[in-house]
N, C-alpha and C positions, 0 to 999 in steps of 0.2 A: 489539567491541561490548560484550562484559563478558557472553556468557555465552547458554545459553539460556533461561535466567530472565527475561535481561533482552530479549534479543528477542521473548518473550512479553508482555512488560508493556509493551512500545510497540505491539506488534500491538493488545492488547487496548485501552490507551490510546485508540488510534486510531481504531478502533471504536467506542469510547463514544463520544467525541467526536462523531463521524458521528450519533450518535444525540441526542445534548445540545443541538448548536449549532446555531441555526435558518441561520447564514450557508452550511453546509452541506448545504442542503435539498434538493439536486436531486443530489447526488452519494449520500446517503441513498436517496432515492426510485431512482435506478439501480438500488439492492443489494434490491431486494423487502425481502416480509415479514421473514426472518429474516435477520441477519447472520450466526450459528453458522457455516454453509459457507466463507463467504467469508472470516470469520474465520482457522479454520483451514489456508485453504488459500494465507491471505498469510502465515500464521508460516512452513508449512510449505517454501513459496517462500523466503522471507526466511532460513530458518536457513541453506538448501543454498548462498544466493546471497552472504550474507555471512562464507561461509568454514567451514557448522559441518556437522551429515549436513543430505546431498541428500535428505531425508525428502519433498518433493514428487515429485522423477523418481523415485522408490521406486514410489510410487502410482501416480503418471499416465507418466512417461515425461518426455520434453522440453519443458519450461514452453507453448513455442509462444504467450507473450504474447498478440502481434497478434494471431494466430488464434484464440484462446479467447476476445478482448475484441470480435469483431468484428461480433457480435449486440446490445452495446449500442452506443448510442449516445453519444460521446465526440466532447466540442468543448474550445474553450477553458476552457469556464467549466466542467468535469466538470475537465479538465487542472487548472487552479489551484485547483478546491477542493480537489481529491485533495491537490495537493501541500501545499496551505496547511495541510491536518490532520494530514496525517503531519510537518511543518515542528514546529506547533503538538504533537504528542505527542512528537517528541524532544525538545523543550525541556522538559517537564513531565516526562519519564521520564530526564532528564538525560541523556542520549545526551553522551556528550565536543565540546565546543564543533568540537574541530580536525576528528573525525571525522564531524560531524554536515552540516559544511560541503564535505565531501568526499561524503557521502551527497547531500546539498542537488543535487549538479551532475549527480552518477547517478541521481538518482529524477526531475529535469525531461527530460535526456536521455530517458528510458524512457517518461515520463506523456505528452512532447510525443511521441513516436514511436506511441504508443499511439491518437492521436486518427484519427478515421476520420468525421470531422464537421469542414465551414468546411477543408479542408485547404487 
């Protein structure tokens, strides 16, 4: 991925994003008032899951995904904006074309596994 510099700057990217793009609106509106938490707690995921410290299972224990997302509410259209933003911040944080596409197939695997709405 190039580091954890750089897994911070597609977290944060990502985030903004969420907050910038109106096509994003309902995937925003999921996350409440502040993003901060959720922020941190996707780097944190993200650093242990893309190979760098398990800084997440430090804190919490085992990710447990499904089980921690299954208070919101998660359809299609939560599924493809999530992906389309995070899609949208590796290409603006330059994430590696080869490895981005390989992320691409792991993060829909994960976002469609995640849905708990229209199954």
């Amino acid at each position: 991925m190039g580091g954890d510099a750089k897994v911070r700057a597609l977290v944060d990217r990502f985030y903004d994003l969420m907050d910038l793009e109106p096509s994003y609106k309902e995937l925003r509106q999921a996350h409440g008032t502040s993003l901060s938490d959720a922020r941190d707690k996707l780097y944190w995921f993200l650093s242990g899951w893309l190979g760098g410290p398990d800084l997440y299972v430090e804190q919490f224990g085992h990710p447990r995904l499904r089980a921690r997302h299954l208070p919101f509410s998660i359809g299609i259209l939560e599924r493809d904006q999530w992906l389309a933003c995070m899609f949208q911040a590796m290409q603006e944080v330059e994430v590696d074309p080869v490895l981005a596409e390989r992320l691409e197939k792991s993060f829909f695997q994960t976002a469609d596994w995640m849905r708990n709405q229209g199954v």
